[in-house]
N, C-alpha and C positions, 0 to 999 in steps of 0.2 A: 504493500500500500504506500502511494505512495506522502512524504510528511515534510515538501518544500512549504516554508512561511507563505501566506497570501498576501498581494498588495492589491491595499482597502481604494475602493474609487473614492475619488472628490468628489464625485458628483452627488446633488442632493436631488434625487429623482419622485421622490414622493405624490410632484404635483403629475408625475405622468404616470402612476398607476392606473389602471382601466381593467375594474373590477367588471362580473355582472350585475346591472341594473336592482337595486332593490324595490325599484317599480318601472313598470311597463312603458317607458320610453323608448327604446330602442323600436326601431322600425320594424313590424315583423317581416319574416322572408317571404319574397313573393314566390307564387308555385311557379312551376316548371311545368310546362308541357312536356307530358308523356315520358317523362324521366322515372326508369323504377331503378330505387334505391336498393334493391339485393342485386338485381340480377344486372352482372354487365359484360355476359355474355358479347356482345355487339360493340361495345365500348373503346376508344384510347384511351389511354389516361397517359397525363403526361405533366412530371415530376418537377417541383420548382423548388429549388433549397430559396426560400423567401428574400432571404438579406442579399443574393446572391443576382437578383432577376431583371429589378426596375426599380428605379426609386420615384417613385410619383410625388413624396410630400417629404424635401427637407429637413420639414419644421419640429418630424419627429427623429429626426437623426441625434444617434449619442454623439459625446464629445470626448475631449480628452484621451485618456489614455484608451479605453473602450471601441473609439473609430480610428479610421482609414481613410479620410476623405477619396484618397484616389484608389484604391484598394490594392495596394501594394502588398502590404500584411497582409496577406488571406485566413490568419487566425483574429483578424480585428471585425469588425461590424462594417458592413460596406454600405450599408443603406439602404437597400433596396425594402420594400414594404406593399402591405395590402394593395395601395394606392395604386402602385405602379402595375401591378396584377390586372387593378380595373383599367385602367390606362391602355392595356395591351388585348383585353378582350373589347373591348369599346373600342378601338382602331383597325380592327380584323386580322392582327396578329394570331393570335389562338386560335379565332374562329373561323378564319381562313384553310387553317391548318389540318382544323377537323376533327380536334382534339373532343373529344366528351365528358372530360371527367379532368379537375385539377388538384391533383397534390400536394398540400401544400407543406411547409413548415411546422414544428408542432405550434401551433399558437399561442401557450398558456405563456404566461410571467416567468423568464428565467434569472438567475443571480449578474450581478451587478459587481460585482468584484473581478478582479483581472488575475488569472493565474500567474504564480512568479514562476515562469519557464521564460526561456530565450527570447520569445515572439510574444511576449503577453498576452496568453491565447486568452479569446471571450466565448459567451455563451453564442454567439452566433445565429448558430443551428439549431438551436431550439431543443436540445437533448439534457439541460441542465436545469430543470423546473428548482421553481421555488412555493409558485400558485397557482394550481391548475383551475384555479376559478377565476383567473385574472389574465388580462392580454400582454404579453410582450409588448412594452410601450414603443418600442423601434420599428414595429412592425404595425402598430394602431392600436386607434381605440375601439373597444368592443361595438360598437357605433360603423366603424370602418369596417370590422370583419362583420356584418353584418350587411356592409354595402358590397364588400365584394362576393357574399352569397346570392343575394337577390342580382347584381349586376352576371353573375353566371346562369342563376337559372334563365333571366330574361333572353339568355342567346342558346336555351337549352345546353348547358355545361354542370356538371355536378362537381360537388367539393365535397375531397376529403382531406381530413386534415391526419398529419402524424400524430400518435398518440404515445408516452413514455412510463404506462405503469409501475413500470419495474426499479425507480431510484428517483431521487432528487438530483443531487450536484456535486461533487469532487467531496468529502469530507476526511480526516483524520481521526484516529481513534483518540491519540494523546495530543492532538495541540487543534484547542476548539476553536483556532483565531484562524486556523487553514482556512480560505475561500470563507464560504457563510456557514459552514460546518453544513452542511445537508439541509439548511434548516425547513422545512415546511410549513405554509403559512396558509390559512384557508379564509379568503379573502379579507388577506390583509391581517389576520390574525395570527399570531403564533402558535400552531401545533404542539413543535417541540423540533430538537436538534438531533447530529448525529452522538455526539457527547455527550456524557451524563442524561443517556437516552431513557430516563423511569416509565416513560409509559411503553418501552417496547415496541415505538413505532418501524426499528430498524433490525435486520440483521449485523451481529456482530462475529462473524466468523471470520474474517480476515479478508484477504482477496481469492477468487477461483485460481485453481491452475486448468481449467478445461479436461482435467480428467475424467470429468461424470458430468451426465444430467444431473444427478445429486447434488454434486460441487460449484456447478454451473448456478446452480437454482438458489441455495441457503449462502453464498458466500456472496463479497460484492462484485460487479463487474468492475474491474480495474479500481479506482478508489471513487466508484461513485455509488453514495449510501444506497445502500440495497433494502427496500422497503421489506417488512416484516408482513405478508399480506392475509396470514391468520390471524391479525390484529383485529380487534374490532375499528378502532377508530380507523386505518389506513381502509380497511375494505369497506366502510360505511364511505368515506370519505371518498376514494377512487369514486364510486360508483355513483354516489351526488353528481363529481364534479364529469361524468362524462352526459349523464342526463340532461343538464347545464348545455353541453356543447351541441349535444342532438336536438335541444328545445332552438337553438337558434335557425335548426336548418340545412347543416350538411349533410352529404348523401352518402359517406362512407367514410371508413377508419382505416386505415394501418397502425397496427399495434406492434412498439418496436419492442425487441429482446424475447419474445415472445418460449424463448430455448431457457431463460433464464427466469421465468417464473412458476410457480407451481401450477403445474396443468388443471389440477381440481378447482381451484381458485378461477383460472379462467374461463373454466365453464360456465362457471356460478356468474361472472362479468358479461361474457355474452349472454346467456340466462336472461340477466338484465335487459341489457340493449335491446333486445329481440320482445322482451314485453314489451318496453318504452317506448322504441321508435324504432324497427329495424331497418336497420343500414349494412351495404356491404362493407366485410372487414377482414382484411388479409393480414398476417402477422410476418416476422420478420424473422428466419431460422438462418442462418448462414451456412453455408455448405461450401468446401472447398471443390478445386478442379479434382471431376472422378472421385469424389464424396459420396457414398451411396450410405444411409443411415435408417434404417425401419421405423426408429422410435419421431422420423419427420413426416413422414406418409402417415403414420398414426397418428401423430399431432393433427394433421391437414383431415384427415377421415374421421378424429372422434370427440374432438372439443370444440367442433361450432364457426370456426373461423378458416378462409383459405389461408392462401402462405404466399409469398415473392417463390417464382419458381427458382432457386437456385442449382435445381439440376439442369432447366432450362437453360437457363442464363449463359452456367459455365462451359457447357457444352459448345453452344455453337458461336461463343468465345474461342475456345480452340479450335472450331471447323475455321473462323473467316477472319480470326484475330491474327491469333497465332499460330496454326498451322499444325498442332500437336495433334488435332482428329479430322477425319474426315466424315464423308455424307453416311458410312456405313455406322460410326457411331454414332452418329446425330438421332438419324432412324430408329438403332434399338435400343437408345431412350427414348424417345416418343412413344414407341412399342411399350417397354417396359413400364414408363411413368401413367398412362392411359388405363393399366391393369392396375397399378398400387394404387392412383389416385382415385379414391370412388366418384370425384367429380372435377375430373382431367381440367374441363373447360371455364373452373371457377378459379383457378392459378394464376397469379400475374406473372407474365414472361416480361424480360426484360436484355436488353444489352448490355449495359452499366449501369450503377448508381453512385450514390453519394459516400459509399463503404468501397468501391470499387475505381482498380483505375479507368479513365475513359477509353471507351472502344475504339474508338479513332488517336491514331501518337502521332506526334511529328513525322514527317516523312513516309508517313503510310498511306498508300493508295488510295483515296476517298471512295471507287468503287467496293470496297470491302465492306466500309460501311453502309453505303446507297442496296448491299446485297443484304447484309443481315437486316434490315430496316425490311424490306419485301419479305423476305420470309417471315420474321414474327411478327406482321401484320397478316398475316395470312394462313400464320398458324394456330391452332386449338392453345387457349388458355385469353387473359383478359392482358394485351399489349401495354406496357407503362414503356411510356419515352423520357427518359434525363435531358431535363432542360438543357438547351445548347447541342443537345446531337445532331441536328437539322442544322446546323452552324459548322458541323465538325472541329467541337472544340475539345481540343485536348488536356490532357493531365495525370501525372502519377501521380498517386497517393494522397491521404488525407494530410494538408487541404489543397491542393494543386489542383483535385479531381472538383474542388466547389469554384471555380473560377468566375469572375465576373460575368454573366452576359455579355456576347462578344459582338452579338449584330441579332439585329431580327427581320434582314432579309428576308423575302418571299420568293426571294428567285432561284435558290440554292435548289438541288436538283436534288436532295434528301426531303427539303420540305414539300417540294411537290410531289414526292412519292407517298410519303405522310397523308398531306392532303388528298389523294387518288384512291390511297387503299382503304382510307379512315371512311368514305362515303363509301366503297366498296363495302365494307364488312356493315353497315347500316342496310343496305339497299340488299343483300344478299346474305341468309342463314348461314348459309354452308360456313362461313366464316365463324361465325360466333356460337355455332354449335356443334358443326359436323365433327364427325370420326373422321383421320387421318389412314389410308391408305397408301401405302408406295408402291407406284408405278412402275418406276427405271431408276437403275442403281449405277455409280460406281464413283473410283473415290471423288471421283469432278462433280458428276451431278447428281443431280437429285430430283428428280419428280411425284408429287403427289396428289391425292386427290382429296378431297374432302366433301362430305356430300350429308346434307342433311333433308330430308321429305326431298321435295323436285329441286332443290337445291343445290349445283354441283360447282365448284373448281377446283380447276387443275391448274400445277406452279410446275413451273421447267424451272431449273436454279445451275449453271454453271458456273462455277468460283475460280476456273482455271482465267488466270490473265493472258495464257497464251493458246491453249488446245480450247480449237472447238471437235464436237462431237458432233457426228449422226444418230438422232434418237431412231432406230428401226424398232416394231414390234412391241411399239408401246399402247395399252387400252386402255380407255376411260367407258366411264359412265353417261357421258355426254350426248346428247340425241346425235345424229349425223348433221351433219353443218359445216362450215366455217368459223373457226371464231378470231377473233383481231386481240391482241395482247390488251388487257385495259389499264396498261401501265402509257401507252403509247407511244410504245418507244424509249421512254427515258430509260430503259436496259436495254435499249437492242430488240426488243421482242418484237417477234414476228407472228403473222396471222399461222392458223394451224386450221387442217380439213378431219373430220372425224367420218366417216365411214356407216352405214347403219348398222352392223355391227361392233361398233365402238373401238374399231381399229384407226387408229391415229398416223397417216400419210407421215412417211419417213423426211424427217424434216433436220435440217442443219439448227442446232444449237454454238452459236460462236461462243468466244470467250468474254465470261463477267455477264454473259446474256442473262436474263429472266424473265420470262412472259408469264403474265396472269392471264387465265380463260375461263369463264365463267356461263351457267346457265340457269336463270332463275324464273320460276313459273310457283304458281300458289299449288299447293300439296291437294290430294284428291281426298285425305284422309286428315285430321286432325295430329299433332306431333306436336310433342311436348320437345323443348330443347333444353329447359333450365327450370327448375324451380328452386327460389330463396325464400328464406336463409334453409340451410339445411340441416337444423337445429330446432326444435319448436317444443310447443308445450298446449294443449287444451287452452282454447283461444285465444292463441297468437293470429297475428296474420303469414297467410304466406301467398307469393305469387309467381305467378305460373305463365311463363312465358313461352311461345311458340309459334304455332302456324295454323290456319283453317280451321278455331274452335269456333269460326261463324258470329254471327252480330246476335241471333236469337239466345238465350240463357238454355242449357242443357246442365249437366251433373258431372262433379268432381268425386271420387271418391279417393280415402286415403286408407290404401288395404280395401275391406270390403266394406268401409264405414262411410256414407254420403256429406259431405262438407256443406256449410251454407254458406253461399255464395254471395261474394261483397260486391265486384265490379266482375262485367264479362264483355271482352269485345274481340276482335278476331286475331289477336294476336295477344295478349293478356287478359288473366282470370286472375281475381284475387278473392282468398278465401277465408273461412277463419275455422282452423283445426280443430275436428269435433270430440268430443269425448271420447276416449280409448285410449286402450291401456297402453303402456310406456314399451319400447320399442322399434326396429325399422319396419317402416313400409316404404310400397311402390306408392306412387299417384300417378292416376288414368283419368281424362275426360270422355267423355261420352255430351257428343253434340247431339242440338236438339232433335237433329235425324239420327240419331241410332249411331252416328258410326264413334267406333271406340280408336283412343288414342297408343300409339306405346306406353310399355308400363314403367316410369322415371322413378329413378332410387339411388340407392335407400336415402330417405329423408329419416332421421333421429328424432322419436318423440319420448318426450322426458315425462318423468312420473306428474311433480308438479313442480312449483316454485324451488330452485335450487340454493344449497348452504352449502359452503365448506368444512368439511368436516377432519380433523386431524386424527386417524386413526393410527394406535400405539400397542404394539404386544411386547411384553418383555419374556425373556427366556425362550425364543427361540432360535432352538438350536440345528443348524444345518450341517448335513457332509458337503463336499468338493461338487457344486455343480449344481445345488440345490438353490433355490432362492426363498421367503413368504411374497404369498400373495394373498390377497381378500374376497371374498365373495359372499354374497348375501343374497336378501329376498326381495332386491327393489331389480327393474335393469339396469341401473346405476350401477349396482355390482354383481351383476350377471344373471339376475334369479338361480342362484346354483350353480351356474353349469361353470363346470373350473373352467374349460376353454377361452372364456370371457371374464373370467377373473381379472383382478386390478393389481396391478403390478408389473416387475418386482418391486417391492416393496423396499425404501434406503434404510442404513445401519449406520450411518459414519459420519453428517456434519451435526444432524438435528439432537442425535440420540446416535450408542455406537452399542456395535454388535455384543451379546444379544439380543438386543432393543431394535425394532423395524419401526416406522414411519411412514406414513402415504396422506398426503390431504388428496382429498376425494370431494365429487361433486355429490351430494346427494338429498334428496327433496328434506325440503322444508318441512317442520312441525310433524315429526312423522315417527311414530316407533318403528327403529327396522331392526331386524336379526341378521347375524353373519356370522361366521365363522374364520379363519387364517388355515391357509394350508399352505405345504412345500411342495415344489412342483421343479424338477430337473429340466437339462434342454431336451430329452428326449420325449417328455409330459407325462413321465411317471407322478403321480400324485398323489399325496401322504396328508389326509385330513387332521385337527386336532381332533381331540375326542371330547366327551361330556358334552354340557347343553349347548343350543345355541348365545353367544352373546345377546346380548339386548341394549339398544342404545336411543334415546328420543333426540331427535337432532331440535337444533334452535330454531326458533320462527324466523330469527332474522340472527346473520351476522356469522361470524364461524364457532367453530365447536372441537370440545377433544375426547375422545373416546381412548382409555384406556385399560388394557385385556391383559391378561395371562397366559401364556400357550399353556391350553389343559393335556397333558399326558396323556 
């Protein structure tokens, strides 16, 4: 951890605090046409580190030690804010582009004090909270973030904002004068500190070395206070301050560190949000190059929230970055990730971000990026663009990779690919939901299809800068035709003739080429492509996006159980999940004429309202190979069946062996029974014996259950 002195700002900021309103001033959000907040399927989203973008309003720029005026320091504040965000959608920068969705900086109140390292790094980036009920004043007043929500919906654009559960700000265990010590403040009130921390708002186990989920999770990340989130006050508190953020009006979350929190805990948070106001929410798991981990596909599959695809990401990083894979690996990832992910298409793909260096370096061919840009627009999961990649701007490492805004040309031949495929994947399914089929392989190219109801395109992709290929013996699904690249050329691509049997006329593929081909007609049959959130509970909302469910009202059912029906139009249903009992189901429509839709799953229904609950056995004792796991009578913990048991259970930062540990998600106000067993990698499994435990979980807040292994 680390325990350099902090130097205190001059600055006396107090009159730029920008709490929320304790009466109803603030302008409410205007709605948005036909914008659905789960599903974004269809969607770009495209990423703007805040301080980093525009500056629209000087007047709330820091000073002194804190800014940068020219932003040479790139760990200083550069300026940029809300204002300038509106600035760039109201000019038809954004909206030109095509973008649908803006990511922004986390917005809350971060610390004010200037780290004593070389560059006196600041809060910047918005990952150093101090008030998550308070706005970054460098970045506006809740009044401004307010104006740049309605000024988004007005041009149909969603906002979501970064969210930082997991810590406050740089703190020291022994010198409480480091930075603001962690201190958290709830609007404008003092909480409490990282030091002489009495109400256990913090974990105190030192810093992670990333050798466990376990270690990851109860330890800090690097030295920034790592919240305690079986606390009452922190979890009463998060969960305020994000319904706070939802009442204003944006349409989705990224939730960072999402690897370092306790999973139980964030179901219970989504749980939340998904009563309140659900919005789509992707977390943040980091995955290195050829990272392949189970315990993030389960993350992504069983607590509620998607993820930043990082096997995406890094992948076709090494196909078109740097050269260490080709189209063959690219493919069985795709393959591969389509099976783990129960819901492939709800994953945000990306190029770079703000953790990563940028896709494009010096001296690098700009078609490399102009290629990756066409493909992950084109391919299955929800497209997120880093601001300035339609600029080709470069940068290693943090903060190199957060660079000023370098231009917001419209003529760069990245942006107009941006712009071409962004209305593409609106105007045509097959994008935003289709299954991924490959067509023609080898290590240059790449062809695939994608096809959802009458939905189909096909992507030629050649990455060699010098061979072109003859594609012979290539098939699609396409009626017989002609079809014209609808990139137009900006890759080279050429028209292509398909056959009535879906043989594809032998065509030259040059070098750096890529042609998009597409065929779109309304489906004969009703098809479901997405249903959000994929998390729910007996009367939540959920909706249900697709093709051909007709303008007249017909029937949802979830499993064999019939939904009542909130809104119905030919491409969205919105519903409110009926009574029945807690586990997966499909959901099928059935239009007012009889015809039934595919069967869409598994959607996750929870018993009822979710706690956190700390479950603890001491004395148990394992051999070589054995773990505890949990199992009970709700599906939160399997109703019985060990296969879906919870676990493995930890032994080592919370509690150490033979004492196991697990916070678990499990319904509110509710007696439930369970038991602890040990279970090998082969799934031999060894039950305790005598009665079942018995435990009432809290109405509200977290809870700790503490067992004995019975002999």
């Amino acid at each position: 951890m680390r325990k350099s002195l902090f130097l205190t700002s001059v600055l006396s900021l107090s009159l730029l605090f920008s709490g929320f309103p304790a009466n109803d001033h603030v302008q409410v959000a205007e709605a948005a046409t036909g914008l659905s907040k789960v599903n974004y399927g269809q969607d770009v989203i495209y990423q703007i580190v805040t301080d980093r973008f525009s500056d629209g309003n000087m007047s709330n720029n820091p000073t002194g030690s804190l800014y940068s005026n020219d932003c040479s320091n790139l760990r200083k504040y550069c300026g940029g804010d809300w204002q300038g965000i509106i600035n760039k959608i109201n000019d038809g920068y954004l909206t030109n582009m095509g973008v649908t969705a803006l990511w922004v900086s986390q917005p809350v109140e971060n610390v004010y004090t200037v780290l004593n390292d070389a560059s006196g790094t600041t809060s910047y980036h918005g990952y150093w909270a101090r008030d998550f009920k308070k706005t970054n004043p460098f970045f506006g007043s809740m009044q401004d973030f307010q104006n740049l929500i309605n000024a988004a919906h007005a041009k149909n654009i969603k906002v979501v904002i970064d969210f930082a559960p997991n810590h406050t700000s740089p703190a020291s265990e022994d010198t409480p004068s480091y930075m603001e010590n962690g201190k958290l403040y709830d609007n404008g009130t003092l909480v409490g500190g990282y030091t002489n921390d009495t109400k256990g708002l913090f974990h105190h186990n030192q810093g992670t070395n990333f050798s466990s989920i376990e270690d990851g999770i109860y330890r800090n990340l690097y030295d920034l206070a790592d919240f305690n989130h079986q606390n009452p006050t922190v979890d009463s508190y998060m969960k305020a301050a994000i319904k706070q953020w939802l009442d204003m009006g944006i349409d989705g979350l990224r939730v960072d560190a999402v690897k370092h929190m306790p999973f139980g805990w964030q179901k219970t948070f989504m749980d939340t949000i998904y009563a309140h106001q659900p919005v789509f929410t992707f977390g943040e798991w980091f995955l290195g190059e050829n990272e392949v981990d189970q315990n993030y596909y389960d993350f992504a599959n069983k607590y509620g929230m998607s993820l930043l695809d990082f096997r995406y990401g890094q992948k076709l990083r090494q196909v078109l970055r740097n050269s260490s894979d080709n189209w063959y690996g690219y493919d069985s990832m795709i393959q591969e990730s389509e099976t783990k992910y129960e819901q492939a298409i709800d994953q945000v793909t990306f190029l770079d971000n703000h953790d990563m260096d940028r896709f494009h370096f010096t001296g690098a061919d700009t078609r490399k990026t102009d290629i990756a840009l066409a493909v992950m627009l084109t391919s299955r999961g929800v497209p997120n663009i880093y601001y300035g990649t339609e600029q080709y701007m470069t940068g290693n490492g943090d903060p190199n990779n957060r660079g000023k805004m370098t231009s917001f040309s419209q003529t760069t031949r990245a942006y107009q690919i941006i712009q071409k495929l962004s209305v593409l994947r609106k105007n045509n399914q097959a994008f935003g939901f289709g299954k991924t089929t490959q067509r023609w392989i080898n290590n240059d190219v790449y062809v695939y299809e994608r096809q959802f109801g009458n939905d189909i395109a096909l992507v030629a992709v050649n990455k060699s800068s010098t061979a072109n290929y003859n594609i012979s013996g290539l098939n699609t699904n396409l009626p017989a035709g002609t079809y014209t690249d609808q990139l137009t050329g900006l890759l080279s691509g050429n028209s292509i003739s398909v056959s009535g049997t879906g043989a594809v006329t032998t065509f030259n593929l040059g070098a750096g080429e890529v042609g998009v081909y597409q065929y779109n007609t309304t489906s004969a049959n009703p098809t479901i492509g997405q249903v959000g959130p994929v998390m729910a509970k007996p009367g939540n909302t959920l909706t249900i996006s697709g093709d051909s469910f007709g303008t007249t009202q017909g029937t949802v059912k979830i499993g064999t159980v019939t939904s009542t029906i909130q809104s119905w139009n030919n491409n969205e249903i919105k519903i409110t999940v009926p009574s029945i009992s807690a586990g997966s189901y499909n959901v099928t429509v059935t239009t007012s004429s009889g015809k039934v839709s595919n069967a869409y799953g598994p959607i996750d229904l929870l018993t009822s309202s979710q706690t956190s609950v700390r479950f603890m056995v001491n004395n148990a004792y394992t051999t070589t190979g054995q773990n505890v796991y949990l199992v009970g009578n709700t599906a939160e913990l399997g109703n019985w069946d060990t296969a879906k048991a919870i676990g493995p259970m930890y032994n080592q930062v919370i509690a150490a062996y033979p004492t196991w540990y697990y916070d678990v998600s499990v319904p509110a106000s509710r007696s439930i029974e369970f038991k602890f067993i040990k279970k090998d990698g082969a799934g031999n499994v060894v039950w305790e014996s005598g009665a079942n435990h018995l435990f009432t979980t809290p109405s509200s807040g977290p809870g700790t259950s503490i067992s004995n292994w019975q002999n």
